[in-house]
LUMGU-325809 format. One line per field, with one value per residue (C-alpha): residue number from 1; x, z, y. Coordinates in steps of 0.2 Angstrom, whole numbers. Each point is the difference from the previous one (the first is absolute). Example, Ala and Ser with C-alpha at 12.3 -4.5 7.8 and 13.67 -1.06 7.14 Angstrom:
% residues 2
pos: [1;2]
x: [62;6]
z: [39;-3]
y: [-22;17]
% end
This chain:
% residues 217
pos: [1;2;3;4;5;6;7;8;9;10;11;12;13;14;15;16;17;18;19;20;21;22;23;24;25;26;27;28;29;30;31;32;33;34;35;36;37;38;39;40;41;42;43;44;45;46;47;48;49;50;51;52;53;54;55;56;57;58;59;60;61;62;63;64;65;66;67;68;69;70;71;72;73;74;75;76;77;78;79;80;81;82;83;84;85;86;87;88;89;90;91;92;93;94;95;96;97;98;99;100;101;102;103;104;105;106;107;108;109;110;111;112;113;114;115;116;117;118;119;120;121;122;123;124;125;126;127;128;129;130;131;132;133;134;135;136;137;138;139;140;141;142;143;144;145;146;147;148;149;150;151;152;153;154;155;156;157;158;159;160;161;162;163;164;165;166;167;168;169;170;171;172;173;174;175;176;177;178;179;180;181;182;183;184;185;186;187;188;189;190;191;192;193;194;195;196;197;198;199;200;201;202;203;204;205;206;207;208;209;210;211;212;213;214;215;216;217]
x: [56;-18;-1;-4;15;11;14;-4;-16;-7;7;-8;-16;-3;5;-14;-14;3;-4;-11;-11;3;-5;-16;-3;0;-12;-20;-3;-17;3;17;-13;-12;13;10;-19;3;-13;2;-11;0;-6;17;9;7;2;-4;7;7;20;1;-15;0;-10;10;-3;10;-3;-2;10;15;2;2;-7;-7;-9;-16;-9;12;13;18;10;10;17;5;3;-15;-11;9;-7;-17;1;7;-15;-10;12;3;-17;-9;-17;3;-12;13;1;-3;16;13;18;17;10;13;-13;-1;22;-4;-8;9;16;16;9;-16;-6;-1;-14;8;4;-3;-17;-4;13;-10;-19;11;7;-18;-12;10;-3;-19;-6;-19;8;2;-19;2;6;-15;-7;8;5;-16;0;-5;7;3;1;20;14;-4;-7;0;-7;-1;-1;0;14;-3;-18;0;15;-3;15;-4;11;3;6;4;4;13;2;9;19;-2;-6;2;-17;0;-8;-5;-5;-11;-9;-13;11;-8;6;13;-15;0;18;18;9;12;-13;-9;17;-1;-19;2;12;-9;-13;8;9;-20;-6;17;-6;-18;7;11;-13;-11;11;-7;14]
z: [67;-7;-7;-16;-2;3;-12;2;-5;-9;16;11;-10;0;18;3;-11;9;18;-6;-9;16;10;-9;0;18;0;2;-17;4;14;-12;-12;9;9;-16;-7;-13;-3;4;-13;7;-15;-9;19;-10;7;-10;2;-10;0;-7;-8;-9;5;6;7;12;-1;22;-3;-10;5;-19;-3;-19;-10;-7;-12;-8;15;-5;7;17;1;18;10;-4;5;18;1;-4;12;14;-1;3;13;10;-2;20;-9;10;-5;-10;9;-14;5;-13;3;-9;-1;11;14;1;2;14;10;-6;-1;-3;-19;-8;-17;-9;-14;-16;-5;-19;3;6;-15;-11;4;-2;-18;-4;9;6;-14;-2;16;-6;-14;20;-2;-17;11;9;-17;3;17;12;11;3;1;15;6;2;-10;-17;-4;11;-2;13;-9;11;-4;11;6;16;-6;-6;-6;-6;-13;-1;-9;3;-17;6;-6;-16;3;19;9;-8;-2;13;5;15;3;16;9;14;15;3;-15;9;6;-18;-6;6;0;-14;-11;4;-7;-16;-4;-7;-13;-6;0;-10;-12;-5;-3;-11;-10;-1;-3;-16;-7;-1;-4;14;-2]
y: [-48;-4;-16;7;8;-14;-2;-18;2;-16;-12;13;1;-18;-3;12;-7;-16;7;11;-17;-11;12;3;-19;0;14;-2;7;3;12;6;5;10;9;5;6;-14;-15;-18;-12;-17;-8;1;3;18;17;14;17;15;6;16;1;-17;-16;-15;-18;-8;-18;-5;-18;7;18;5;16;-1;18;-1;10;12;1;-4;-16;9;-1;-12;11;12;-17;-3;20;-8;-14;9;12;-15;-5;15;9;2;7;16;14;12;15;13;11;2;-2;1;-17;7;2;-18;0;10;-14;-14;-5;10;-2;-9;0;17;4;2;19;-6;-3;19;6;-8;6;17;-4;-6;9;17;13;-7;-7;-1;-15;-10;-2;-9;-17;-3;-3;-16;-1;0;13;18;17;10;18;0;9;6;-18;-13;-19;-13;-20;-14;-9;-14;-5;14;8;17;8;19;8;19;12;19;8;13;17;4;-2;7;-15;-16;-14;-12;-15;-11;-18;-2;-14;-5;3;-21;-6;-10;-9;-6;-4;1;15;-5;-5;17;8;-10;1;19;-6;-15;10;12;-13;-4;19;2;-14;8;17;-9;-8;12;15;10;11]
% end
């Protein structure tokens, strides 16, 4: 079981904040930084990188991770995702090959964490009967469009995380719309596999509230 499904959640939640900001104190945050493809500014001892397209600061003597501009306040766990990036990140040059989250279950290790089916159910209920609205995100979300599906995007979600949503409209009642959630086949270079599993659907938590808010439907 991931630990973002938990039924103990909050114990489990802060547990994991608390390695995750010891082991980022330990860390050189210098060399953290320029692997994750973040920024190190010595003058106010900060790291400056982006989580699903929004700016945040993570203060190098406390580990709190605080938004700037018009990013929202992340929840705890989302900010553990944002420091173990920093942690985990090996500056690898991503590879450029797409694969499906279940590739990377392949190589690791039996009954780990699974990606959320809500979060490809969703992009469906949103996106499945008009698939050009998909581009309508990246009016928000930095990132570009791809060649894939019916319309396709890829956002970084992390700093060298790409994540590339897709959608195939279907045909009338025959075959149904689907859609696929794909990374670099390195991302693991970048983040643990559990928090790989639950960046989709924070990511997708965040487009819903675009969507909403701007009646995009």
């Amino acid at each position: 079981m991931s630990v973002y499904q938990n039924p103990k959640a909050p114990k489990v939640y802060s547990t994991c904040m608390e390695k995750a900001v010891s082991d980022f104190l330990a860390g050189d945050k210098q060399v953290m930084a320029r692997c994750a493809g973040a920024s190190y500014d010595p003058g106010s001892d900060s790291i400056e990188t982006v989580f699903i397209g929004r700016p945040y600061s993570i203060d190098c003597s406390t580990g709190a991770v605080q938004p700037k501009g018009h990013a929202t306040e992340l929840q705890g766990i989302e900010s553990s995702v944002v420091l173990h990036n920093l942690i985990v990140a090996s500056g690898r040059e991503l590879s450029g090959r797409l694969v499906t989250f279940a590739d990377f279950r392949k190589v690791g290790r039996a009954g780990g964490p699974g990606m959320k089916k809500n979060v490809t159910n969703a992009f469906i209920q949103y996106f499945g009967s008009q698939p050009e609205l998909l581009y309508q995100l990246l009016e928000e979300f930095p990132g570009e469009r791809t060649e894939l599906g019916d319309a396709s995007i890829k956002v970084n979600l992390c700093p060298r995380v790409p994540v590339v949503f897709t959608i195939w409209a279907g045909e009338d009642d025959i075959i149904p719309p689907e859609c696929t959630v794909l990374f670099d086949a390195y991302a693991q270079d970048y983040l643990p596999l559990e928090d790989l599993a639950a960046l989709p659907d924070f990511a997708m938590a965040k487009f819903n509230n675009y969507v909403s808010a701007n009646k995009l439907l």
